[in-house]
Residue frames as a rotation matrix with the C-alpha (Angstrom) as fourth column:
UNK 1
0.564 0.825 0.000 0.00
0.825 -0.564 0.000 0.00
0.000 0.000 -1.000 0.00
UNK 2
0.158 -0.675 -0.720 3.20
0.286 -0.667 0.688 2.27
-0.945 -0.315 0.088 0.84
UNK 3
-0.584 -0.777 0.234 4.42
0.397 -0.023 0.917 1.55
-0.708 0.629 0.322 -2.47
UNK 4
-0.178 0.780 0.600 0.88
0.983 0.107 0.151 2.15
0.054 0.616 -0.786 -4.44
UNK 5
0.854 0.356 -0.380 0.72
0.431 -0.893 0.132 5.90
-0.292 -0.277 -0.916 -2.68
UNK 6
-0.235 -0.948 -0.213 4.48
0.256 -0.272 0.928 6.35
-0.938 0.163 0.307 -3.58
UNK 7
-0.589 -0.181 0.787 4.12
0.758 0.215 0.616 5.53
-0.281 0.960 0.010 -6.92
UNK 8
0.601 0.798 0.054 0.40
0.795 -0.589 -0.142 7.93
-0.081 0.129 -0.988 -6.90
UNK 9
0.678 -0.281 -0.679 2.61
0.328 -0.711 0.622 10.92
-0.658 -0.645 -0.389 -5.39
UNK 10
-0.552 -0.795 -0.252 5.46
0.303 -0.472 0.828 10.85
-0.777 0.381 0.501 -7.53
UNK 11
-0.303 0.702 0.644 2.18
0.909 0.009 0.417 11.16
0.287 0.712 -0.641 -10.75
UNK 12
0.480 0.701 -0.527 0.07
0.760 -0.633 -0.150 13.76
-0.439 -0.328 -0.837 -8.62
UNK 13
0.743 -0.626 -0.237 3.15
-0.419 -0.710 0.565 16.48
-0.522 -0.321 -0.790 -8.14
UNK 14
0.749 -0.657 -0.079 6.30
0.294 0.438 -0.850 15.21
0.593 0.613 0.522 -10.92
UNK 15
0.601 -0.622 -0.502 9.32
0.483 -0.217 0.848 16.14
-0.636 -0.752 0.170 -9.61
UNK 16
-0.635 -0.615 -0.467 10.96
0.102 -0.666 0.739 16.97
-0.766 0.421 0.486 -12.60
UNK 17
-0.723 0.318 0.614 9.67
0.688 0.424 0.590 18.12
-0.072 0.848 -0.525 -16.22
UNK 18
-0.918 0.111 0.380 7.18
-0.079 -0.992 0.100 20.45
0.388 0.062 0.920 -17.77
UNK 19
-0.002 0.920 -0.391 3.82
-0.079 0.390 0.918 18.71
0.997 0.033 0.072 -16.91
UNK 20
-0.386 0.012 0.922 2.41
-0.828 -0.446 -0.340 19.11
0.407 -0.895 0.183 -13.20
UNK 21
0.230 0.559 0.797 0.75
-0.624 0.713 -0.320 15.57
-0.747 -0.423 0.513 -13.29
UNK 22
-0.316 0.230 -0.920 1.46
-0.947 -0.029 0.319 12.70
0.047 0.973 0.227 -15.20
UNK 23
0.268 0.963 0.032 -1.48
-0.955 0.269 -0.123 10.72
-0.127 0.003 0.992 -15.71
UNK 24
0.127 -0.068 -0.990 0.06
-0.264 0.959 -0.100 7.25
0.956 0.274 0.104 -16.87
UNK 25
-0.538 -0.468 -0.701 0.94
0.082 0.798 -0.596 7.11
0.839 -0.379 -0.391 -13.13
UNK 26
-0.683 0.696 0.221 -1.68
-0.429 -0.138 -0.893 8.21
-0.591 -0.705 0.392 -10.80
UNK 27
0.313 0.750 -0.583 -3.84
-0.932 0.360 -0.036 6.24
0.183 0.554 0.812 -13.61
UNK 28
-0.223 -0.487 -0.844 -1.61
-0.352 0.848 -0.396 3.00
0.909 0.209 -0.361 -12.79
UNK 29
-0.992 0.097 0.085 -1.70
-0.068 0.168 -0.983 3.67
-0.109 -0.981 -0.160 -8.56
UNK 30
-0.125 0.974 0.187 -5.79
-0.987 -0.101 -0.129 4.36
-0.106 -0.201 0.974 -8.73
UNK 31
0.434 0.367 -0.823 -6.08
-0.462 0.875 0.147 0.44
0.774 0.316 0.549 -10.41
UNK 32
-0.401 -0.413 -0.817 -3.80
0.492 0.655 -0.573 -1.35
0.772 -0.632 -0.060 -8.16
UNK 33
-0.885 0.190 0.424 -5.36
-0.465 -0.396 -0.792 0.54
0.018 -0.898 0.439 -5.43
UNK 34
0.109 0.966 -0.235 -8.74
-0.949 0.171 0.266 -0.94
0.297 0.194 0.935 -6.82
UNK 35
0.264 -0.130 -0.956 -7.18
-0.334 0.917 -0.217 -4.16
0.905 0.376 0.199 -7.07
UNK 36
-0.836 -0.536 0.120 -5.96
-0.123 -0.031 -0.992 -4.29
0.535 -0.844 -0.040 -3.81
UNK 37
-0.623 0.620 0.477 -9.21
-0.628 -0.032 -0.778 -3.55
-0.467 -0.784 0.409 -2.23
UNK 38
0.351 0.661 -0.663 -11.10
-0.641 0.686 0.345 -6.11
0.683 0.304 0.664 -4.57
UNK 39
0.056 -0.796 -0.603 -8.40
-0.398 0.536 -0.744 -8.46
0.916 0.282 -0.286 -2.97
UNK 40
-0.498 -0.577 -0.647 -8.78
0.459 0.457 -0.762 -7.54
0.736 -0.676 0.037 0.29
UNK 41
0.241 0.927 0.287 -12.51
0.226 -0.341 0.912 -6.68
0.944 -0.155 -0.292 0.90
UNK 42
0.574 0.506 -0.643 -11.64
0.667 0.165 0.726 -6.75
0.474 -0.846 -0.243 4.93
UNK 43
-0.034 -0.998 -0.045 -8.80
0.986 -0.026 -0.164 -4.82
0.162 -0.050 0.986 4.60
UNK 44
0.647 0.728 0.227 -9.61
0.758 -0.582 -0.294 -1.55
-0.082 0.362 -0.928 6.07
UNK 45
0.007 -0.609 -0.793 -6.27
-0.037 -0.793 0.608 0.68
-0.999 0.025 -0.028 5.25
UNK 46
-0.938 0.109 0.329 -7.04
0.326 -0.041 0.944 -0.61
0.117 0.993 0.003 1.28
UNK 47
0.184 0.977 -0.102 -10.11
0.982 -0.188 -0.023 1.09
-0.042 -0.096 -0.994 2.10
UNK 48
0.522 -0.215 -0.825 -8.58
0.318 -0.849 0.422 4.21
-0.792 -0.483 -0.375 3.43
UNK 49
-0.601 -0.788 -0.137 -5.85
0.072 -0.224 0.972 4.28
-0.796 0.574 0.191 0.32
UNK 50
-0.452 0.442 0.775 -8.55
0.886 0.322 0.333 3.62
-0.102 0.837 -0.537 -2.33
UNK 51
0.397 0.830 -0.392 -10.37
0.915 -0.392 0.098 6.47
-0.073 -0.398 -0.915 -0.99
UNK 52
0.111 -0.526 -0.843 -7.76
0.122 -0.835 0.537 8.71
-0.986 -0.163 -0.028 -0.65
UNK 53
-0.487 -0.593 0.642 -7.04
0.613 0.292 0.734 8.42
-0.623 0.751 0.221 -4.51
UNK 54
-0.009 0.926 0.376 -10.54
0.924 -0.137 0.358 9.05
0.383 0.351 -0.855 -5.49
UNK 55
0.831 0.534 -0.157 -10.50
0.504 -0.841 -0.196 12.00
-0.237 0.084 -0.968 -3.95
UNK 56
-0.128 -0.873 -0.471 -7.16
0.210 -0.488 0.847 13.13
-0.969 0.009 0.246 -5.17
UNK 57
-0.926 -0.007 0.379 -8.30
0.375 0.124 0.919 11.84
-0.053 0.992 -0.112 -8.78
UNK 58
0.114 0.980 -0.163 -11.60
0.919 -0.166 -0.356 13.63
-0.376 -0.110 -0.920 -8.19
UNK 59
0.894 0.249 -0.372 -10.21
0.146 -0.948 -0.282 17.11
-0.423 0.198 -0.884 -8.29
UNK 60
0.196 -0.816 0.543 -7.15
0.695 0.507 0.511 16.23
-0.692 0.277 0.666 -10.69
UNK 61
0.020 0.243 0.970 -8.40
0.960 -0.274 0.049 18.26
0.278 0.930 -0.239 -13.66
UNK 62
0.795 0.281 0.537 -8.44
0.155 -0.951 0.267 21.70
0.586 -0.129 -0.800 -11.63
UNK 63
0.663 -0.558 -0.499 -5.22
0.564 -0.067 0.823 21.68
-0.493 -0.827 0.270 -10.43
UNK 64
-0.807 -0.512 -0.294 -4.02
0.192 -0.697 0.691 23.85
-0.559 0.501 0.661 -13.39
UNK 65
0.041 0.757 -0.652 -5.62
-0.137 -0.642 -0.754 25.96
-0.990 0.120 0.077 -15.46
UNK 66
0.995 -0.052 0.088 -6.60
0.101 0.388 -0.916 26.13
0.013 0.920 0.391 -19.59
UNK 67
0.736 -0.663 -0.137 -2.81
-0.546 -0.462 -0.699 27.47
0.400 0.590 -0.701 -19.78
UNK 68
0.316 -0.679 -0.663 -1.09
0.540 0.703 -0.463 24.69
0.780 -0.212 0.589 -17.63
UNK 69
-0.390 -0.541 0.745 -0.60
-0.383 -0.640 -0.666 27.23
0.837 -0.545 0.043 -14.66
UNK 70
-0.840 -0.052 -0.540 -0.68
0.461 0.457 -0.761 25.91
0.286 -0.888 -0.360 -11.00
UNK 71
0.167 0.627 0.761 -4.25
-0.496 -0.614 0.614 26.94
0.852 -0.480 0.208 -9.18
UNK 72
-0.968 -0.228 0.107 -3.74
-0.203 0.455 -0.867 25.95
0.149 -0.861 -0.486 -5.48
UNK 73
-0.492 0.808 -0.322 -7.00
0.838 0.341 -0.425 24.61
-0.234 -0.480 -0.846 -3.36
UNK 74
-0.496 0.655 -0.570 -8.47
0.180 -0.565 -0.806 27.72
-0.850 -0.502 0.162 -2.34
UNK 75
-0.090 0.513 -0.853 -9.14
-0.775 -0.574 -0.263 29.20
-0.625 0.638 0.450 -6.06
UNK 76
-0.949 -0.316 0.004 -9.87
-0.193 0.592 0.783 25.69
-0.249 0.742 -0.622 -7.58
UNK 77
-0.589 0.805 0.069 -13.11
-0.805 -0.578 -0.131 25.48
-0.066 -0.133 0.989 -8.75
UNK 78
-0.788 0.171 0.591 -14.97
-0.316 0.711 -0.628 22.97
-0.528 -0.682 -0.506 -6.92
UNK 79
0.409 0.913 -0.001 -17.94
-0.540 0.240 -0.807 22.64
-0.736 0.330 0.591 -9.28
UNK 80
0.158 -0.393 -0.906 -15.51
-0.763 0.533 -0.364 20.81
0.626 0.749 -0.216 -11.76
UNK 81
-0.428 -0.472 0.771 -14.88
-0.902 0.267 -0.338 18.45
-0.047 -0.840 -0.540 -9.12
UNK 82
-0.101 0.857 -0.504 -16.18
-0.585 0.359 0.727 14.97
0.805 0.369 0.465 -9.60
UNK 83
-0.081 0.644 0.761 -18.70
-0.903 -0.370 0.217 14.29
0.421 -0.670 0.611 -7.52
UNK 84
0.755 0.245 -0.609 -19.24
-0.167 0.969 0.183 10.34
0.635 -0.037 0.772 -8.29
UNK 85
-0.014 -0.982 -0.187 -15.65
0.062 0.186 -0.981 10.06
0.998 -0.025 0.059 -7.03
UNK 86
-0.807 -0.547 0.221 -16.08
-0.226 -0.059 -0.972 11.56
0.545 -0.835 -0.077 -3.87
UNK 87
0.307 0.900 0.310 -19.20
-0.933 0.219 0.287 9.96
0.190 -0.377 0.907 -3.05
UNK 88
0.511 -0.255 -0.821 -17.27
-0.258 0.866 -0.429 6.81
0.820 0.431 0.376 -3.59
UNK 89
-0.586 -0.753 -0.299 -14.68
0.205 0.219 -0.954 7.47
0.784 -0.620 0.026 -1.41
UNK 90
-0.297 0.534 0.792 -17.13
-0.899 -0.435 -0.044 8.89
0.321 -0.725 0.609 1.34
UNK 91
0.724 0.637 0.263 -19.03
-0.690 0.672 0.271 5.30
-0.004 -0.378 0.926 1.59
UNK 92
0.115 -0.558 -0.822 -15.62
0.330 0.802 -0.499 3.51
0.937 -0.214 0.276 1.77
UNK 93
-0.586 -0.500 0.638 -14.40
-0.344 -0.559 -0.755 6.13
0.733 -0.662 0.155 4.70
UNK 94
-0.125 0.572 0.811 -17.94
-0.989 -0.007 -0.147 5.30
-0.078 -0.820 0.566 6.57
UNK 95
0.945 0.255 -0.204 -17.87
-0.191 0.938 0.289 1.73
0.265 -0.235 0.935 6.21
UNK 96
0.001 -0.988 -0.152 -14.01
0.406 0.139 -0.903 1.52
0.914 -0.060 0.401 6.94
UNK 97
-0.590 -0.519 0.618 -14.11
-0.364 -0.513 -0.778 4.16
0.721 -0.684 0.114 10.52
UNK 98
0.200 0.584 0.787 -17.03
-0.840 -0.312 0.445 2.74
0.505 -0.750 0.428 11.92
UNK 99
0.920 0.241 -0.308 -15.52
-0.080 0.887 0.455 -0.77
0.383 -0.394 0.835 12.68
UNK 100
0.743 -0.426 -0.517 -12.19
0.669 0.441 0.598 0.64
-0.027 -0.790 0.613 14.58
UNK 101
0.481 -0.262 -0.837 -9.76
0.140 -0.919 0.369 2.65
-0.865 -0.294 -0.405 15.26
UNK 102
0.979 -0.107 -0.171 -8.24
-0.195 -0.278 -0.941 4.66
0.053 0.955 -0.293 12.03
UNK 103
0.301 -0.872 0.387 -4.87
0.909 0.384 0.159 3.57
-0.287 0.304 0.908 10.16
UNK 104
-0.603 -0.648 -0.466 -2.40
0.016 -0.593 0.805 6.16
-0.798 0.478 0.368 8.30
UNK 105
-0.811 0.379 0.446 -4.82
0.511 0.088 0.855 5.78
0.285 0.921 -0.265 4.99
UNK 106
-0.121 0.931 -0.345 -7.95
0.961 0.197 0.193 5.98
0.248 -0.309 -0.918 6.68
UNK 107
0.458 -0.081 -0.885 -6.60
0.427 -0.853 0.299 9.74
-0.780 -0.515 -0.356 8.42
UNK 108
-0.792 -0.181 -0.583 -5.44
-0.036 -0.939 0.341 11.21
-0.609 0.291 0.737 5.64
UNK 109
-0.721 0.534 0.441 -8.52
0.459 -0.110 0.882 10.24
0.520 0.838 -0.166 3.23
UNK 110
0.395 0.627 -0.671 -10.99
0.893 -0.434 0.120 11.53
-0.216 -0.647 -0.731 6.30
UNK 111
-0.323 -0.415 -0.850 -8.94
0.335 -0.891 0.307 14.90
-0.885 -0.186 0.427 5.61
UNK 112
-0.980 -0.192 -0.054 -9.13
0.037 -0.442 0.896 14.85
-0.196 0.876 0.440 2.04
UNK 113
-0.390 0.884 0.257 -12.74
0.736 0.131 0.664 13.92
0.553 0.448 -0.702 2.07
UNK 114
0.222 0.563 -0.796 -13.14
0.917 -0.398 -0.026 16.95
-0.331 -0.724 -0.605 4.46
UNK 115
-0.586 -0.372 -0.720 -11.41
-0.119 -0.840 0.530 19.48
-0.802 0.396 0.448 1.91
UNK 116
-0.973 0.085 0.216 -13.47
0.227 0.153 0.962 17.59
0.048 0.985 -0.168 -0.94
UNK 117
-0.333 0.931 0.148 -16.72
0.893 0.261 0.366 18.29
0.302 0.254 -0.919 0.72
UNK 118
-0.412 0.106 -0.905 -16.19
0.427 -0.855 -0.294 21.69
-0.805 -0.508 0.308 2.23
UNK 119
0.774 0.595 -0.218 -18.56
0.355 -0.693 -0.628 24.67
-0.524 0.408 -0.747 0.00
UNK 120
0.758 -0.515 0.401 -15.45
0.070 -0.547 -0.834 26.73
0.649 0.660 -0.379 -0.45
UNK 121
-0.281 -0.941 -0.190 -11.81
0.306 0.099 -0.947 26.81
0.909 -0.324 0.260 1.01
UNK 122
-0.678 -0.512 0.528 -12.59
-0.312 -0.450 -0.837 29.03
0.666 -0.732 0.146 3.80
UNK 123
0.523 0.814 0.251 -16.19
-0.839 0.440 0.321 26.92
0.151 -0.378 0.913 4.80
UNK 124
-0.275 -0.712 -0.646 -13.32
-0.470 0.686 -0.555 24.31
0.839 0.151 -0.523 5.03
UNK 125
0.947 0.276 -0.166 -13.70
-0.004 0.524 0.851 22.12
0.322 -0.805 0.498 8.44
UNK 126
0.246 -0.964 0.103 -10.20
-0.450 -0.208 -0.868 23.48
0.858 0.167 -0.485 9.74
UNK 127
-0.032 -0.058 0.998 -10.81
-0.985 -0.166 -0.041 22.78
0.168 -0.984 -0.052 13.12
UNK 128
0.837 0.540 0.090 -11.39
-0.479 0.802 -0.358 19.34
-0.266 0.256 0.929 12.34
UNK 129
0.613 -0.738 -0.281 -8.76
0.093 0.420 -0.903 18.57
0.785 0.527 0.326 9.70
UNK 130
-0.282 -0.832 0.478 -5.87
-0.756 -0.114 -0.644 19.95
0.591 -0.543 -0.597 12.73
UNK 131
0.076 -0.239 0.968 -7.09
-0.848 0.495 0.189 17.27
-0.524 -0.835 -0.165 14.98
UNK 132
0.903 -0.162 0.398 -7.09
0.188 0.982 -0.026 14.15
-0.387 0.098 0.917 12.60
UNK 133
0.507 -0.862 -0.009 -3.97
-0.055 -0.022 -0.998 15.49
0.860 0.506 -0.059 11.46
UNK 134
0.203 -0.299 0.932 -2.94
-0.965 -0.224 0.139 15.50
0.167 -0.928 -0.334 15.51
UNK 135
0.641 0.268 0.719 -3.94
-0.378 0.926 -0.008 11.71
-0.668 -0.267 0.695 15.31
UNK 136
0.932 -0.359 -0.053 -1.96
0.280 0.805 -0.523 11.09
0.230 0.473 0.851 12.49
UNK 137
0.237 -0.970 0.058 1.14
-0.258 -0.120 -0.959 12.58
0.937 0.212 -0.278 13.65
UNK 138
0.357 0.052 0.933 0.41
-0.782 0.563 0.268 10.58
-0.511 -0.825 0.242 17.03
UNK 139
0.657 -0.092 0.748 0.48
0.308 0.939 -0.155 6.92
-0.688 0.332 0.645 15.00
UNK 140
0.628 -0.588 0.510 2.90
0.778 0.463 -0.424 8.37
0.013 0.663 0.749 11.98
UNK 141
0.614 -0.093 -0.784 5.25
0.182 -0.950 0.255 10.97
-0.768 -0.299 -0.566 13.00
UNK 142
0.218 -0.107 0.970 6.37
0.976 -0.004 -0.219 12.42
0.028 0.994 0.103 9.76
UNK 143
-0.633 -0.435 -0.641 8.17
0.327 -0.900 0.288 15.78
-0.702 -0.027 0.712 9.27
UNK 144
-0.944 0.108 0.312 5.85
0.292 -0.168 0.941 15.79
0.154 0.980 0.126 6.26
UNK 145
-0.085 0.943 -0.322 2.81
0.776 0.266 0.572 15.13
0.625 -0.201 -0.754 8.20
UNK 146
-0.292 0.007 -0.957 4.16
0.786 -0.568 -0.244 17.74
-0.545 -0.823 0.160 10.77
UNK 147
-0.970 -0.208 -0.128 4.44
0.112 -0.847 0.520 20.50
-0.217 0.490 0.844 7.79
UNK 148
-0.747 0.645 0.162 1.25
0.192 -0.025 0.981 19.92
0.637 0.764 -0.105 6.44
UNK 149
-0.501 -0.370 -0.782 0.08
0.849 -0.036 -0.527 20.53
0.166 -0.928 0.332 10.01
UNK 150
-0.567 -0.274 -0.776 0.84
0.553 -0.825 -0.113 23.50
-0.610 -0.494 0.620 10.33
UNK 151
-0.798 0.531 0.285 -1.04
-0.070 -0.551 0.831 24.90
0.598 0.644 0.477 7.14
UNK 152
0.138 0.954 -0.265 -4.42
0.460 0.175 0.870 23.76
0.877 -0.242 -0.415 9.28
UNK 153
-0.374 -0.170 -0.912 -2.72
0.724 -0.668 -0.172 25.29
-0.580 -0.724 0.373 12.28
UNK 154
-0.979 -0.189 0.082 -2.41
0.206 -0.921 0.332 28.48
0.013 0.342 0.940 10.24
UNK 155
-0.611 0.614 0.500 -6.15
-0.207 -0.734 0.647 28.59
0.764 0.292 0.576 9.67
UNK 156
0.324 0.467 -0.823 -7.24
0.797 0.334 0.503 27.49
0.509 -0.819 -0.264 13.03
UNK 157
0.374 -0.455 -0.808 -4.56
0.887 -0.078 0.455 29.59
-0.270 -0.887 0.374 15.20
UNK 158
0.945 0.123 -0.303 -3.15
0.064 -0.979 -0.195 31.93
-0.320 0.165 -0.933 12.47
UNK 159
0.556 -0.823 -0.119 0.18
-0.170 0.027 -0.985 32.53
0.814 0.568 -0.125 10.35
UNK 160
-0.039 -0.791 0.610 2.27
-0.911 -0.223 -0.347 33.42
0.411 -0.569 -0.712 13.54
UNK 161
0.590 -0.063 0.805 1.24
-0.502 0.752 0.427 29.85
-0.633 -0.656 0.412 15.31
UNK 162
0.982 0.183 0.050 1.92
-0.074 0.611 -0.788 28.20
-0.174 0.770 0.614 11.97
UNK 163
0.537 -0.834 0.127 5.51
-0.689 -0.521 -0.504 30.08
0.487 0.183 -0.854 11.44
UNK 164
0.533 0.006 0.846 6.41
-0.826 0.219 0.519 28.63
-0.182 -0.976 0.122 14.76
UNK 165
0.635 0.462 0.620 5.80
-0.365 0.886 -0.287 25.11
-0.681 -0.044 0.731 13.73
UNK 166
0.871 -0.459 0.174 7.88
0.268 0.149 -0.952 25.44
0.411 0.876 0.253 10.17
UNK 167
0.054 -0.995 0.084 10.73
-0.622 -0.099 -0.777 27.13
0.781 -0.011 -0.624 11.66
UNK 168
0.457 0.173 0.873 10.54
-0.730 0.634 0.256 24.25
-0.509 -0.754 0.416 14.28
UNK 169
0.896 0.418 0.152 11.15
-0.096 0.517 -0.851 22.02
-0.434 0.747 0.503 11.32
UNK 170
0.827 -0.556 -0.079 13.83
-0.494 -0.653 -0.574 23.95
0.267 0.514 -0.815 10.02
UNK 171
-0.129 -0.549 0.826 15.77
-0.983 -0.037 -0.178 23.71
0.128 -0.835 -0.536 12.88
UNK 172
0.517 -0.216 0.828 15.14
-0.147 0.931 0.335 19.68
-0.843 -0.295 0.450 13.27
UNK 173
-0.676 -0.648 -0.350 17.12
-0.623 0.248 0.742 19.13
-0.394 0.720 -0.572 9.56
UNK 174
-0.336 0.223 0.915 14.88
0.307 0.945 -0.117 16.20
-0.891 0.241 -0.386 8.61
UNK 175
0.369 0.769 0.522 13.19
0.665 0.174 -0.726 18.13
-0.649 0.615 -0.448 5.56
UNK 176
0.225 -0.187 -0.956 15.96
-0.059 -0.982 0.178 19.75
-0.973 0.017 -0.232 4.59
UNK 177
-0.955 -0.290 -0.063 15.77
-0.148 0.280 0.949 19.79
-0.258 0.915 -0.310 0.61
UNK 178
-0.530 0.847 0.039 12.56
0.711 0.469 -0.524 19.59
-0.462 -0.250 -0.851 0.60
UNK 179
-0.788 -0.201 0.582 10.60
0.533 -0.697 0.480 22.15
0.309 0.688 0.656 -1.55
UNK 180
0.344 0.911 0.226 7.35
0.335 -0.344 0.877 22.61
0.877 -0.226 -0.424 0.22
UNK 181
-0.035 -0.195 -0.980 9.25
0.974 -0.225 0.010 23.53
-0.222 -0.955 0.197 3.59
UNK 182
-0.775 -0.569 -0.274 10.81
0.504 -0.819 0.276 26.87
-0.381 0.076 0.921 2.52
UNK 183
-0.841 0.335 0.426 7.59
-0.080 -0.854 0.514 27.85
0.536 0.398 0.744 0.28
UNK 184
0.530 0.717 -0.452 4.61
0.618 0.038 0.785 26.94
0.580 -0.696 -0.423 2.94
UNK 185
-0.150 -0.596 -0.789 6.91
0.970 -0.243 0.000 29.30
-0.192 -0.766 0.614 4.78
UNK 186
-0.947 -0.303 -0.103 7.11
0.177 -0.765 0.619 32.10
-0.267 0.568 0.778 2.09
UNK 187
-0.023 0.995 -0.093 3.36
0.735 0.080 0.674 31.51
0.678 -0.053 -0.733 2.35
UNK 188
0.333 0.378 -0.864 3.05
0.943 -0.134 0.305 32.09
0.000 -0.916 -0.401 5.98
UNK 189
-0.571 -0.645 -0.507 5.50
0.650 -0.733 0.200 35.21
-0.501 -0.215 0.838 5.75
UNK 190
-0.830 -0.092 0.549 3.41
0.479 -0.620 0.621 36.90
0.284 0.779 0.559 3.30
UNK 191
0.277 0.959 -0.054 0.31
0.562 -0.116 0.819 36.31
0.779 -0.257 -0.571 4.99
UNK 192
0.459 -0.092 -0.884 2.03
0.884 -0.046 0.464 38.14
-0.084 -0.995 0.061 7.72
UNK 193
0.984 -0.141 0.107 3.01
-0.121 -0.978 -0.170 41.25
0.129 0.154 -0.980 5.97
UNK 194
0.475 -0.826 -0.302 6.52
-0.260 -0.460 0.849 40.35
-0.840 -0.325 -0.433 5.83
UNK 195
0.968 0.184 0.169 7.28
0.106 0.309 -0.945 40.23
-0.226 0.933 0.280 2.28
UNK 196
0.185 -0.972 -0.146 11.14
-0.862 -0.089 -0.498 40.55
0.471 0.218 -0.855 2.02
UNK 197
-0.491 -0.679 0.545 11.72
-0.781 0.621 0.070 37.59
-0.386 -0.391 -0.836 3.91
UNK 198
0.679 0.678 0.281 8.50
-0.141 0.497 -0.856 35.85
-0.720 0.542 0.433 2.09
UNK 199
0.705 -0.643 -0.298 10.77
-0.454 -0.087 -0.887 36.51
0.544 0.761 -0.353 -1.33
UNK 200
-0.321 -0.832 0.452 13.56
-0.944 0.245 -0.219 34.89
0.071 -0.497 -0.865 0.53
UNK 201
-0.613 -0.445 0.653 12.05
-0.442 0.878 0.184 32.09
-0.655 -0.175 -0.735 0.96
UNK 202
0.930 0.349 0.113 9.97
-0.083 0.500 -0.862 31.63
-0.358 0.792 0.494 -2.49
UNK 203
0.555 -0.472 -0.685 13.66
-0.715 0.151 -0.683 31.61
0.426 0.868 -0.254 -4.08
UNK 204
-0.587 -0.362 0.724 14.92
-0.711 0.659 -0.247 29.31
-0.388 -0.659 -0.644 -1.43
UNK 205
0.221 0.743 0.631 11.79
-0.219 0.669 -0.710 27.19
-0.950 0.019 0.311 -2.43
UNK 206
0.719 0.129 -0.682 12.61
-0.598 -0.385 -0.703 28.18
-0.354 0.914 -0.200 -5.95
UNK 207
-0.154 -0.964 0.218 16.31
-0.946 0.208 0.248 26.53
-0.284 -0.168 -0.944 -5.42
UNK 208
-0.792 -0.353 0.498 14.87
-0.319 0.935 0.155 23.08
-0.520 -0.036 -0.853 -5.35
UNK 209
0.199 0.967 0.161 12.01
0.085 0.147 -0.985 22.84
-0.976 0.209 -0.053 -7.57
UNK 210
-0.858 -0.405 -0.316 12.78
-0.293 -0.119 0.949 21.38
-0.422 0.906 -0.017 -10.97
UNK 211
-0.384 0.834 0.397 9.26
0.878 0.463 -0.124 20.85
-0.288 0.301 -0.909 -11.92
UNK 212
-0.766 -0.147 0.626 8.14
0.574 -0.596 0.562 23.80
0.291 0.790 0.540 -14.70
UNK 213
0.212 0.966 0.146 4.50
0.446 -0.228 0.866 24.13
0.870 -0.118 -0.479 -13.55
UNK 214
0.379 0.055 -0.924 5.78
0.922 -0.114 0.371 24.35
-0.085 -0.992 -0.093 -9.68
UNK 215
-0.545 -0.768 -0.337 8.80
0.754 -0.625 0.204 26.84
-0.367 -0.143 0.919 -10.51
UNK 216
-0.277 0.450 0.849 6.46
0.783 -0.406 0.471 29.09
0.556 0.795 -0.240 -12.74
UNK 217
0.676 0.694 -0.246 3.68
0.505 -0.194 0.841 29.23
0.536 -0.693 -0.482 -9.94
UNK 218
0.698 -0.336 -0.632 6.35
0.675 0.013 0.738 30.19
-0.240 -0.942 0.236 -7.63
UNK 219
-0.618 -0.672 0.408 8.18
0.779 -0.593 0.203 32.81
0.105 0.443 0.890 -9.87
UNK 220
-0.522 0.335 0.785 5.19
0.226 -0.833 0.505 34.56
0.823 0.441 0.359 -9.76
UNK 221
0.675 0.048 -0.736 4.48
0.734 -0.146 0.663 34.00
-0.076 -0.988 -0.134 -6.12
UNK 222
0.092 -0.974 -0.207 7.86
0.928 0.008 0.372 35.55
-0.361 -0.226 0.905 -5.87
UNK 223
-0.768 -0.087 0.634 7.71
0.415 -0.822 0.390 38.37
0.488 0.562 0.668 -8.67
UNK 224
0.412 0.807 0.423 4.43
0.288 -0.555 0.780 39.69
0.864 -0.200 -0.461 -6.33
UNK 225
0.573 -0.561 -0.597 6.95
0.817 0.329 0.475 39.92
-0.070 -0.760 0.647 -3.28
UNK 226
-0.156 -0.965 0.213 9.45
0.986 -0.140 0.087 41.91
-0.054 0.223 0.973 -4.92
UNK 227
0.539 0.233 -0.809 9.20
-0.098 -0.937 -0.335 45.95
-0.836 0.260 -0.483 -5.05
């Protein structure tokens, strides 16, 4: 199952190249996720992983725009979203949580299926998402899991709690190279009115990001920064 989300992840988000998704492999992880749960009907993290796909492959198509530019969550537009998908994954999630405690699959599709069903970004269920993200970084502590975190901090507690939390990170080394550390930072800084050190760290972010769509998005994060 590790290897089926690997394989999804490295598809979702390329690492390198001009394309932001590429489809032969999140099309390859969604089947063998299927397959898996055909396989293993009792199985309730191939529940939790199947789910999580579906909604990942739900709102695939609106993660760029007609021109191939990056649209984050907040300004994706949720009526393109497909619906069947996350209805799917919804009736695995509730037959899968109600017969014990949740796995590492199970907590992060309960998240996504709580970003896939929110109205609009800010009608989100933040308060929510920060505590099953508490649970999973109880059962899987993950510098990754910590970062992502902190974005739901941020809209629970505010940039400054959030800040905290990343430069917390920093300072442990484990994510260092990492490209989402430095810009979820250059986020938080901006949202905080400190745009010179924001720009600092979108070209830090900028440093490691060989992926065309990502660097773009983030040039022009970056070029709004600058005076």
């Amino acid at each position: 199952m590790t290897v089926i989300h690997l394989l999804h992840t490295t598809g979702y988000t390329a690492r390198t190249g001009e394309e932001l998704v590429r489809d032969e492999l999140t099309g390859r992880a969604l089947d063998l996720a299927r397959m898996l749960r055909r396989l293993l009907p009792a199985e309730r993290a191939a529940a939790g992983l199947l789910a999580l796909l579906l909604i990942h492959e739900a709102r695939r198509m609106t993660r760029t725009d007609s021109t191939g530019r990056l649209v984050r969550l907040a300004a994706q537009d949720r009526s393109a979203w497909n619906r069947e998908l996350i209805a799917e994954a919804h009736g695995l999630l509730v037959g899968a949580l109600g017969t014990g405690p949740p796995g590492r699959f199970l907590l992060q599709a309960a998240i996504a299926s709580l970003h896939a069903q929110a109205p609009s970004y800010d009608e989100t269920d933040w308060p929510q998402i920060l505590t099953l993200y508490d649970e999973l970084l109880r059962i899987w502590p993950s510098p990754v899991v910590a970062l992502n975190r902190a974005v739901a901090l941020s809209m629970v507690e505010g940039p400054m709690a959030a800040l905290a939390a990343v430069e917390a990170l920093e300072r442990d080394g484990r994510l260092a190279g990492y490209r989402y550390l430095p810009s979820t930072k250059a986020d938080l800084l901006h949202r905080l009115g400190r745009d010179a050190e924001a720009a600092a760290a979108y070209q830090a972010a900028l440093a490691l990001t060989d992926n065309a769509t990502e660097r773009a998005f983030l040039e022009q994060r970056l070029g709004a920064e600058e005076p």
